[in-house]
C-alpha positions as CSV (number, residue, x, y, z in Angstrom):
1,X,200.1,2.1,114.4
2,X,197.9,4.9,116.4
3,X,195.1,3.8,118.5
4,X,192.8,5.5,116.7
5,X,193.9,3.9,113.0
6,X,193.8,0.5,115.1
7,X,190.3,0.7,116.3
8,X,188.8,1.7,113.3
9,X,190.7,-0.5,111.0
10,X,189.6,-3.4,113.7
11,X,185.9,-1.6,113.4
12,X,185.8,-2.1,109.8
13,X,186.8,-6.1,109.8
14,X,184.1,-6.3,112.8
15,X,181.3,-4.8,110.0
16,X,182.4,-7.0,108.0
17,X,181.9,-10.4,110.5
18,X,178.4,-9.1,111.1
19,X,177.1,-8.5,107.5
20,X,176.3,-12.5,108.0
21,X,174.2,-12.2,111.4
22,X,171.0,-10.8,109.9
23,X,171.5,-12.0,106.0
24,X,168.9,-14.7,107.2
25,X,166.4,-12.2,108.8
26,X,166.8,-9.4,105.8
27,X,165.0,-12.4,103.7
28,X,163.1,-14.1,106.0
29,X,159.6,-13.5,104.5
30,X,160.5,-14.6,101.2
31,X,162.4,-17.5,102.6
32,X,159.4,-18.5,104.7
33,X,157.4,-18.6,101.2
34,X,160.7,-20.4,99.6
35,X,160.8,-23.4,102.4
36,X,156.8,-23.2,103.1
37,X,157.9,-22.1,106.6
38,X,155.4,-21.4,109.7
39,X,156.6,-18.3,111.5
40,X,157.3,-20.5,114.5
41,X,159.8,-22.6,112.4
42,X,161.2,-19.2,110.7
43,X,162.2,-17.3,114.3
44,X,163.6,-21.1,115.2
45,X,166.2,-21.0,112.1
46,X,166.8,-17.6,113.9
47,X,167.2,-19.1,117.3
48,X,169.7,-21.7,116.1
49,X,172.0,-19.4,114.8
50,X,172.0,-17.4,118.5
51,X,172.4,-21.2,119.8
52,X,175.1,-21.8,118.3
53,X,176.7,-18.1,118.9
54,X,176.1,-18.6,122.3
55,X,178.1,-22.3,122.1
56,X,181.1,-20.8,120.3
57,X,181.1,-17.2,122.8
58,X,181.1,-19.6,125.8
59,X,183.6,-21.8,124.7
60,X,185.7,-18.8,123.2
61,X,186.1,-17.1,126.6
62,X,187.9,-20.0,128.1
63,X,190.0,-20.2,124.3
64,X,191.0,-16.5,124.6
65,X,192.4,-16.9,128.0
66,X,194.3,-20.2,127.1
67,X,195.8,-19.0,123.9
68,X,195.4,-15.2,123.6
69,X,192.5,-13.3,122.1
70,X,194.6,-12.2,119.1
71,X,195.0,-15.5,118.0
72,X,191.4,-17.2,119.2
73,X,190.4,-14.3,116.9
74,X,192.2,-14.8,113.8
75,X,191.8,-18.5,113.9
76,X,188.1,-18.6,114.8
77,X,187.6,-16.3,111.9
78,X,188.9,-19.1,109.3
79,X,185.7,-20.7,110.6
80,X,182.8,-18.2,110.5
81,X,184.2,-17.8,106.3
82,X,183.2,-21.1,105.6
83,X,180.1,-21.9,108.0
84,X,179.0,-18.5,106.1
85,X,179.4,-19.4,102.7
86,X,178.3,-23.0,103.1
87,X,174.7,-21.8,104.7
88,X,174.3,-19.2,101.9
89,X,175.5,-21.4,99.2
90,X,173.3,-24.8,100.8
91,X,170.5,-24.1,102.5
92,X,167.1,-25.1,100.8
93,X,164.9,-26.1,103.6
94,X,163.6,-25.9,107.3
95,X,166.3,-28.8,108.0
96,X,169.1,-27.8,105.8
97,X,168.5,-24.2,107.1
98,X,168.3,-25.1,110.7
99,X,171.2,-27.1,111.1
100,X,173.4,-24.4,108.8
101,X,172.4,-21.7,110.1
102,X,173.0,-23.1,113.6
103,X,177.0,-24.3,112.2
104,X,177.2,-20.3,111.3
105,X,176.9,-19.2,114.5
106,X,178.8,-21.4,116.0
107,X,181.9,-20.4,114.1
108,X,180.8,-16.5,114.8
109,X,181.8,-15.7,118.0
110,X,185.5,-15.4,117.7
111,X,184.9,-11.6,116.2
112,X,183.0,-10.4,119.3
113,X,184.3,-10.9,122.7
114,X,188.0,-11.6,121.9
115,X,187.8,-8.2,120.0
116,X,186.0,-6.4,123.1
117,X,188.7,-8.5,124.9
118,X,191.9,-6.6,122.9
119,X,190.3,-3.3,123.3
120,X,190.2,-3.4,127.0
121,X,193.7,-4.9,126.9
122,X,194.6,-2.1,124.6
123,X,192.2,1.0,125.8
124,X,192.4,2.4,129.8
125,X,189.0,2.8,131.5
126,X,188.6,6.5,131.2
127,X,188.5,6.0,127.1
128,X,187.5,2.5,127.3
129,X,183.5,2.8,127.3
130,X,183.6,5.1,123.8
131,X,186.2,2.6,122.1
132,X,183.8,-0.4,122.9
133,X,181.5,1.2,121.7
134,X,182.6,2.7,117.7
135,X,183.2,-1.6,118.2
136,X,180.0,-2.6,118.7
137,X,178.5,0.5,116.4
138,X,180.9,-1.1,113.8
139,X,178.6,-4.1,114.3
140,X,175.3,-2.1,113.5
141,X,176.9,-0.7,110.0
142,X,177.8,-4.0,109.3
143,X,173.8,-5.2,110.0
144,X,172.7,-2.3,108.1
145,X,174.9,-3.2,105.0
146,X,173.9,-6.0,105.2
147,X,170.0,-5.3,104.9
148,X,171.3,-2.8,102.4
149,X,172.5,-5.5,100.1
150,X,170.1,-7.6,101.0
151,X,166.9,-5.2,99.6
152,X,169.3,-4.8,96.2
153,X,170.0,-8.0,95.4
154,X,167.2,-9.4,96.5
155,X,165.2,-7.2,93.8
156,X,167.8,-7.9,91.2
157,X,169.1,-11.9,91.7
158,X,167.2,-13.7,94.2
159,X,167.3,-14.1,98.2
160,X,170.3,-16.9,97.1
161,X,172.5,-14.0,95.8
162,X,172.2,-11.3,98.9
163,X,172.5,-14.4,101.5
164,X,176.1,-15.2,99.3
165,X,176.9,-11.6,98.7
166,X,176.8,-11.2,103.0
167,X,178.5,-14.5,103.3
168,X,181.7,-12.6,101.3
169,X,182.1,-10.3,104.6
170,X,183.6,-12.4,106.8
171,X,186.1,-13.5,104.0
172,X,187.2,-9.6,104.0
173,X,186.9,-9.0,107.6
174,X,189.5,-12.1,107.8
175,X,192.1,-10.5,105.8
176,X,191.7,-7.1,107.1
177,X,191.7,-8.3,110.7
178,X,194.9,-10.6,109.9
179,X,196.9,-7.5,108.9
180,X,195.6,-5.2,111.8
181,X,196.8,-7.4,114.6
182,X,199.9,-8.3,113.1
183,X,201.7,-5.6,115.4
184,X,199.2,-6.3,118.2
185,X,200.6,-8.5,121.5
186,X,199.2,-11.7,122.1
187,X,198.2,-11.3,126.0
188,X,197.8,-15.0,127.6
189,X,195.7,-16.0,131.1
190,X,196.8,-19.3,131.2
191,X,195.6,-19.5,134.9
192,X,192.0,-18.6,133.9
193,X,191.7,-21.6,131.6
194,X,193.4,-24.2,134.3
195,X,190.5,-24.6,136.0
196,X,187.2,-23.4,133.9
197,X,184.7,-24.6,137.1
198,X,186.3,-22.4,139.4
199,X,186.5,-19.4,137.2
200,X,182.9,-19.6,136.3
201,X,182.2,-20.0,140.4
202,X,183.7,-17.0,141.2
203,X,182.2,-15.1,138.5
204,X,179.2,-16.1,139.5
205,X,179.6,-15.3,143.1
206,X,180.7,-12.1,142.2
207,X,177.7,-10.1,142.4
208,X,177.6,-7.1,141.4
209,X,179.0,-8.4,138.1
210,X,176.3,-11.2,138.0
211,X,173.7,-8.0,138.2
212,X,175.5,-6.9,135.0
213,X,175.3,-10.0,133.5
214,X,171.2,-10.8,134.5
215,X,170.9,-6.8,133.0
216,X,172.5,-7.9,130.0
217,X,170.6,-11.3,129.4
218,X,167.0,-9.0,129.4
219,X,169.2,-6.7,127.0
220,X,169.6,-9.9,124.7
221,X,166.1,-11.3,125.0
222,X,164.6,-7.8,123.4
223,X,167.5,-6.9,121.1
224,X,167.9,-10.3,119.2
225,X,164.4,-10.8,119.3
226,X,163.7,-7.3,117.2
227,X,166.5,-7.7,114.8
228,X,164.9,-11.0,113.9
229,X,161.8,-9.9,113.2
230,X,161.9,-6.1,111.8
231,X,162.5,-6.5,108.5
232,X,159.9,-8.9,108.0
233,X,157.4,-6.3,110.2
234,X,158.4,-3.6,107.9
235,X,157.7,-5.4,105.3
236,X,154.3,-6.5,106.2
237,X,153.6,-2.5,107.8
238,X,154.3,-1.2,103.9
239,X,152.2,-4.0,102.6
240,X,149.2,-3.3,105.1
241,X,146.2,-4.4,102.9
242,X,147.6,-5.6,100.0
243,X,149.3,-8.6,98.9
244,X,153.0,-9.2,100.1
245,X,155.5,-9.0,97.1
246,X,159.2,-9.0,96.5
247,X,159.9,-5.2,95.9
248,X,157.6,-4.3,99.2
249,X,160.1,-7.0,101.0
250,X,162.9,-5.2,99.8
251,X,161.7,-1.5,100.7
252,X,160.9,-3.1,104.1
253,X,164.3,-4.6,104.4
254,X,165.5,-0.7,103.5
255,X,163.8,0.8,106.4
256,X,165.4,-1.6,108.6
257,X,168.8,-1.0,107.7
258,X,168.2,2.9,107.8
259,X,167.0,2.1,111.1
260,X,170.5,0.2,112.1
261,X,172.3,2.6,110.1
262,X,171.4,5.4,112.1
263,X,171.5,3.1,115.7
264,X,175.5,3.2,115.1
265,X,174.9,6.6,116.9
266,X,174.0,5.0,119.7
267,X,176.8,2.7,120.5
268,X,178.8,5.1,120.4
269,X,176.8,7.3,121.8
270,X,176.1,5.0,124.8
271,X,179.9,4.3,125.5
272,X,180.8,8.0,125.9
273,X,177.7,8.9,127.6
274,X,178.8,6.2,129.8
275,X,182.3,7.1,130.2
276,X,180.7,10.6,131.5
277,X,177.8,9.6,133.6
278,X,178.4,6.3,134.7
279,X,177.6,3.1,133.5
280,X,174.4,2.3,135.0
281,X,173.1,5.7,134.8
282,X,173.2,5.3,130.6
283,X,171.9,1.7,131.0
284,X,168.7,2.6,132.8
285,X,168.0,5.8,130.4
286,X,168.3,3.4,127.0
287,X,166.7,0.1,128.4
288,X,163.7,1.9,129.5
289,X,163.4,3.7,126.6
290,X,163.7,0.6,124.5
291,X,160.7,-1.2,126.9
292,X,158.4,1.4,125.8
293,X,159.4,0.7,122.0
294,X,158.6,-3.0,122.7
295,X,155.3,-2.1,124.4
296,X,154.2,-0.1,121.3
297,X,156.0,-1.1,118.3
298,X,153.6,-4.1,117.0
299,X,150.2,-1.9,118.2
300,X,151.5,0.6,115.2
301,X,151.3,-2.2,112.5
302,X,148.0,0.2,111.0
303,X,149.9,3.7,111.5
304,X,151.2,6.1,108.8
305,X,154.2,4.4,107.5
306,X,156.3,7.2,108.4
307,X,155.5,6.7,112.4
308,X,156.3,3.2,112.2
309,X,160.0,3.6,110.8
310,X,160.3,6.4,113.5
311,X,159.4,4.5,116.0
312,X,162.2,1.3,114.4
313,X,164.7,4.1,114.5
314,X,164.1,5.0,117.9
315,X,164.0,1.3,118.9
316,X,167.6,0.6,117.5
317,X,168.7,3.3,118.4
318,X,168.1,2.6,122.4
319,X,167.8,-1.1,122.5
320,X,171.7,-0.6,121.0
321,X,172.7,2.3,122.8
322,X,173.5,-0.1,125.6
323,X,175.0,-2.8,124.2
324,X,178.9,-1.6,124.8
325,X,178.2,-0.2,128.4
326,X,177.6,-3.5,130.0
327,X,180.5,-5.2,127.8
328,X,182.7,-2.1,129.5
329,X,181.0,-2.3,132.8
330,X,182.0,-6.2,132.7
331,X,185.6,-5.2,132.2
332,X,185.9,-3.1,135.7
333,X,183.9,-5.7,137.6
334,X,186.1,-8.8,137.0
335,X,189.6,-9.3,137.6
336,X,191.5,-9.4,134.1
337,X,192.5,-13.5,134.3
338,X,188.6,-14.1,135.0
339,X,187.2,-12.0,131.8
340,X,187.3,-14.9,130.0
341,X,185.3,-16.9,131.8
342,X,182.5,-13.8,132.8
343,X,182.6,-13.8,128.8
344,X,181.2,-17.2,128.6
345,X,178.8,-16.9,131.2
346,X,177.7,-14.1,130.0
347,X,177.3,-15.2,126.6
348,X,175.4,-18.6,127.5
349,X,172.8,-16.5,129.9
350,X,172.5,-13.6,127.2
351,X,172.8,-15.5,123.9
352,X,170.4,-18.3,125.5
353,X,167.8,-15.6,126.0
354,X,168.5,-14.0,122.9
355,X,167.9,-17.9,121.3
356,X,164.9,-18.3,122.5
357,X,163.1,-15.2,122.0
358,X,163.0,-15.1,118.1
359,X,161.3,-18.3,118.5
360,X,158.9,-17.3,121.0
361,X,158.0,-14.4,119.1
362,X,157.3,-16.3,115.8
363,X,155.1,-19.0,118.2
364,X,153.2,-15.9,120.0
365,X,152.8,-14.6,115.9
366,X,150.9,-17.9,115.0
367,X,149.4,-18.7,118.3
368,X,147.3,-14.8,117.7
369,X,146.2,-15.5,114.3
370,X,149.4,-15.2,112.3
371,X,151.3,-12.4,110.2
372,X,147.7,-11.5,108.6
373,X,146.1,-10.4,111.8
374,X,147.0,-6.9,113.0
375,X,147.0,-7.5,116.6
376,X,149.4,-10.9,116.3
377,X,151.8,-8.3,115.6
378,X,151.5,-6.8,119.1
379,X,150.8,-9.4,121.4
380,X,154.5,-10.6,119.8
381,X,156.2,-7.3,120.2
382,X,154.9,-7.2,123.8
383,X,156.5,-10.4,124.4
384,X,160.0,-9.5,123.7
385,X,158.8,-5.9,126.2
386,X,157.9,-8.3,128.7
387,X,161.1,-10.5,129.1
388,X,163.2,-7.2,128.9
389,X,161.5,-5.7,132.1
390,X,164.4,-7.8,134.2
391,X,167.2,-5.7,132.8
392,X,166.1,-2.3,134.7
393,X,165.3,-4.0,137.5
394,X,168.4,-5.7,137.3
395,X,170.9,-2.4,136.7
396,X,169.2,-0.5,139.8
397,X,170.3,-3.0,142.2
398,X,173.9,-3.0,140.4
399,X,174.1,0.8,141.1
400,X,173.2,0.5,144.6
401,X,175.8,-2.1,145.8
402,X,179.1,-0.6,146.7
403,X,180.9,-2.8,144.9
404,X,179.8,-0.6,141.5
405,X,182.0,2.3,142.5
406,X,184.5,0.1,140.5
407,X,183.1,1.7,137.1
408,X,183.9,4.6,135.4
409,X,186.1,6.1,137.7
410,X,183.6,5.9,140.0
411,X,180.6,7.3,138.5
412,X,178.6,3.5,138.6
């Protein structure tokens, strides 16, 4: 099979995976009405599910070494169809909902790094950067169809059928992925799982990749944060003045995944930008462009409706656009028996961040007056902008260390 038939057939099975990472947040403001939620208690739902994707990607670094990313893929992936199905079919309360959606994460993070980890094992560095990133754009359609299905059905059937109907991706990402790989080599690092504490030492003495990692962990904080909470911001921006209802859910819930649609541009965007000027240099240009996003988004809540899903497009489309290039940029900093392990770090610091900050923002949401009260909207927004401010900070210190000349051929 071509590399190019390859990556996208192994595209298509990752949009698949992620149609169930944002089936809770395309209904979250019915489901907080549903469960007599408190928007703290909503974004926390949220946060378990990064928890327990942060549990899994940590643990799955050290798997993929041990026993081969091909097959820590395809086995994980058993997993995430039944944790899926079982929070979509189950789930009737703050409880129920917390503790499912936290099992669904933690039996989605097979589909992410051990599939970032078989492209770099498949891809050279000069093409590397764009293939990571049609993978991680795959991602975005899938979170767009997603919403998509979500603002049908939910119209149509109910919240229960478009939280089922997402739980059914992973079930056909399963078999597609399963007869992708079925030619693909089953690379082994047995000497990065012999001794998991070391591994994760020298990662973490390894600093110019720990400056990737700290960039990325700002990157999470702002991105998981805003794909919690837009379609529920949408939602309430359409319904500005009036009373909230099903159909203005659902159109908000539409917005959002035209804005995720159209931020598949920007992964891929981002990796080849990166692959041409360097990896920091496209780093700095979309996480500052995302800050000021942040900084504005929630102050817009009483703009024409038409600024407001601008704005969203231009916010995924940046706070995306970066996503792949510190996955790539990981890849050239760490030796190819330690990946594993600078997964997992990675994935505990970044996905730990990106736990906490739906929460937060829900708690900053109530703590200013709630989802009624215009300006609750931006002190929360500014929240997820102020956590992010690290990851800039964070990549200009990468691209002045000597050690960075490893990227991109040299182009940092």
């Amino acid at each position: 099979m071509s590399d190019g038939r390859w990556l996208a057939l192994l595209c298509l099975a990752r949009a698949g995976f992620a149609l169930m990472f944002v089936a809770y947040s395309a209904s979250l403001g019915l489901l907080k009405q549903a469960w007599g939620l408190s928007s703290a208690q909503a974004g926390l739902i949220q946060s378990a599910f990064h928890v327990g994707f942060l549990v899994s990607l940590f643990a799955i670094g050290f798997l993929a070494d041990r026993y081969g990313a091909k097959r820590t893929f395809l086995t994980t992936s058993i997993a995430a169809c039944v944790s899926g199905l079982t929070f979509a079919l189950f789930a009737d309360s703050f409880v129920s909902a917390l503790l499912l959606h936290a099992l669904a994460g933690l039996c989605a993070g097979g589909s992410y790094t051990p599939g970032l980890t078989l492209i770099a094992e498949r891809f050279p560095a000069v093409r590397r950067g764009r293939a990571m990133g049609y993978y991680l754009a795959a991602a975005s359609l899938g979170y767009a169809l997603s919403l998509w299905l979500s603002s049908v059905l939910i119209v149509a059937s109910g919240w229960r059928a478009a939280l089922i109907a997402c739980a059914l991706g992973p079930v056909a990402a399963s078999l597609l992925a399963a007869w992708v790989l079925r030619g693909s080599r089953n690379v082994v690092h047995p000497a990065g799982f012999a001794n998991p504490l070391r591994a994760l030492i020298e990662v973490w003495r390894n600093k110019p990749a720990m400056l990737a990692v700290w960039a990325y962990v700002a990157h999470s904080w702002e991105l998981l944060g805003m794909w919690a909470w837009m379609p529920t911001y949408l939602g309430v921006v359409l319904a500005h003045g009036r009373e909230s209802s099903a159909g203005m859910a659902s159109l908000g819930i539409a917005f959002a995944a035209l804005s995720y649609l159209i931020s598949t541009a920007g992964s891929i965007g981002g990796g080849l930008l990166s692959d041409r000027w360097g990896r920091t240099a496209v780093i700095l240009l979309m996480s500052i462009a995302s800050l000021i996003c942040s900084f504005t988004f929630g102050w817009l809540i009483a703009a024409p409706v038409w600024i407001v899903v601008a704005v969203a497009i231009a916010y995924n489309l940046t706070a995306i656009g970066d996503s792949s290039v510190y996955s790539t940029a990981l890849t050239e900093l760490v030796p190819g028996h330690r990946l594993g392990a600078a997964w997992a770090l990675r994935s505990l610091l970044g996905f730990g961040a990106g736990a906490v900050s739906p929460w937060l923002f829900g708690l900053v949401l109530d703590l200013s007056g709630g989802v009624r009260t215009d300006a609750a909207w931006g002190w929360a927004w500014t929240a997820l902008g102020v956590g992010a401010v690290l990851g800039p900070v964070a990549t200009l210190k990468l691209r002045a260390l000597r050690g960075s000349a490893q990227m991109a051929g040299g182009k940092r």
